[in-house]
C-alpha positions in Angstrom: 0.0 0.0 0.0 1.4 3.3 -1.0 -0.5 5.9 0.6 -3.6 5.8 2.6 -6.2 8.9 1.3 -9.1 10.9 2.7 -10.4 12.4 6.1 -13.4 9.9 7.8 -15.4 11.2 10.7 -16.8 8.3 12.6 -18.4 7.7 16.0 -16.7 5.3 19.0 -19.1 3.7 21.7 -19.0 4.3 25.3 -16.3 1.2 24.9 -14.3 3.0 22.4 -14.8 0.5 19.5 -15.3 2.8 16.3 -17.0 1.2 12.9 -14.6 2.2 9.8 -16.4 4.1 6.8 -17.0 2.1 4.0 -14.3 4.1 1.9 -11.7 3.9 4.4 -12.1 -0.2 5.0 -12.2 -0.7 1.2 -8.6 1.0 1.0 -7.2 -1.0 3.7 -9.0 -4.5 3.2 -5.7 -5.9 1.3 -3.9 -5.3 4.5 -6.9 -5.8 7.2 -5.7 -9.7 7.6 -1.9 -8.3 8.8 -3.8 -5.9 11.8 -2.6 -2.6 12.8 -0.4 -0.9 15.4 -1.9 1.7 17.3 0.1 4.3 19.4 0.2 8.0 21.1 1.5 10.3 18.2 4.7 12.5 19.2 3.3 15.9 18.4 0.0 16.2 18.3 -3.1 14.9 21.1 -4.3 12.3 18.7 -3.3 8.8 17.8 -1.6 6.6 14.6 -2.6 3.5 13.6 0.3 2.0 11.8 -0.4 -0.9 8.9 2.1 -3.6 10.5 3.8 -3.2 7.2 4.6 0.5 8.3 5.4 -0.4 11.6 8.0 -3.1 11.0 9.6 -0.2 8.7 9.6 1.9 11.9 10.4 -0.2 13.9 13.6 -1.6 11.8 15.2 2.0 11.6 14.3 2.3 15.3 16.6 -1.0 16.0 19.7 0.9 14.2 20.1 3.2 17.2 22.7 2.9 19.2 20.9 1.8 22.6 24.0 2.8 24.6 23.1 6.1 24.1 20.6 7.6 26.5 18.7 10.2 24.7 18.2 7.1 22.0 16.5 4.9 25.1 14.5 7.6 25.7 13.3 8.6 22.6 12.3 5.0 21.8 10.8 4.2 25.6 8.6 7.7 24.3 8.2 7.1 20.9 6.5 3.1 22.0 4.6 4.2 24.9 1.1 3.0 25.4 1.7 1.4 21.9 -1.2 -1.7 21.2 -1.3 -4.4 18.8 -4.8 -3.7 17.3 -7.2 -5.6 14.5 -10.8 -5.2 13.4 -13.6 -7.2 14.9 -16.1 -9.2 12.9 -18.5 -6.3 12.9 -15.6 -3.8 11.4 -15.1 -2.1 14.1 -11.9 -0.7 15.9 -11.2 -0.8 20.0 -9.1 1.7 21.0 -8.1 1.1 24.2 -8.8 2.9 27.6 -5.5 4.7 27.6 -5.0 5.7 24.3 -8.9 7.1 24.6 -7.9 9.3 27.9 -4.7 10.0 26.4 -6.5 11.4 23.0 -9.5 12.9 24.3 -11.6 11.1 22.2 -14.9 10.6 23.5 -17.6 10.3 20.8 -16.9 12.0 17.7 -13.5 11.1 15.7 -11.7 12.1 12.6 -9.8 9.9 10.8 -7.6 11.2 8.6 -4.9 10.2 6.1 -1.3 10.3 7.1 0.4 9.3 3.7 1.3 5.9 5.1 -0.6 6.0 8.2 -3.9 7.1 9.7 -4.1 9.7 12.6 -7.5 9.1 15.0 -8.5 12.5 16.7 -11.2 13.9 19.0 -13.2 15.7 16.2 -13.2 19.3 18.3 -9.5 18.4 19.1 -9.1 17.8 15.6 -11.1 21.0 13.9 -8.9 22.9 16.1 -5.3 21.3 15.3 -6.4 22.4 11.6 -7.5 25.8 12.4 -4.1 26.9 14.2 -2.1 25.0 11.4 -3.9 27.5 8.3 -2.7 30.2 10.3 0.9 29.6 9.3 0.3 27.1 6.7 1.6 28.9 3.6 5.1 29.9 5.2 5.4 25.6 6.4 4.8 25.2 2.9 7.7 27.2 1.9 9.9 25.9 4.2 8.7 22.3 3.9 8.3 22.0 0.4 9.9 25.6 -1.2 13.6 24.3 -1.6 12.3 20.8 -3.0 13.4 20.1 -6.7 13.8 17.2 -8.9 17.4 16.3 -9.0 18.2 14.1 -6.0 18.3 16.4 -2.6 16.3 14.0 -1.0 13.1 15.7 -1.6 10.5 14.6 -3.7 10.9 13.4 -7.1 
């Protein structure tokens, strides 16, 4: 799977299982039989759900650092935190689990949205306002981001 596309708003139950959209099962289903990691994301108060495909790719560059080195330890004891093996159940739907639900705020309304190779779950308030704050600078993190990007090879898109 290359990419993962589109924003979902669902609903989770007062026991935090959430039934995917249609649209957004249908992209994953080639990959539903592998199941999913789910963990606290690093920046933001939501949460990733990592294709195990992804994850193993994570997860291999994370087991070239040096573990002798303790800002490495930390950032990987951080980085895996509150981190769940996660799959679908036979009705389609998604348990997040009690931890990751206080950590995220999510209560009843979510977002799901596309990641490139992941999906982020947000609190849909939590959300609408992470997107709110981020048009506010937007254009200017697109011209750093993406303004010195060319074609030839300096690691940027191609």
């Amino acid at each position: 799977m290359e990419s993962i596309i589109g924003t979902y708003e669902c609903k989770a139950d007062s026991k935090g299982r959430m039934l995917l959209s249609a649209a957004l099962k249908k992209q994953l289903d080639p990959i539903l039989h592998e199941g999913f990691v789910l963990k606290r994301s690093v920046f933001q108060p939501c949460l990733e759900l990592y294709p195990m495909k992804e994850w193993n790719t994570v997860m291999a560059q994370m087991n070239g650092l040096n573990r002798f080195v303790k800002k490495n330890n930390d950032f990987i004891r951080r980085f895996t935190a509150g981190v769940k093996k996660v799959e679908l159940d036979a009705n389609g739907r998604l348990l997040i689990p009690k931890d990751l639900l206080v950590f995220s705020g999510i209560t009843k309304e979510v977002v799901m949205s596309s990641a490139i190779s992941i999906i982020e779950i947000w609190d849909k308030d939590k959300y609408e306002q992470a997107i709110d704050e981020a048009a506010l600078d937007f254009a200017d993190l697109a011209e750093e981001v993406m303004g010195n990007v060319n074609n030839e090879g300096d690691g940027g898109i191609s």
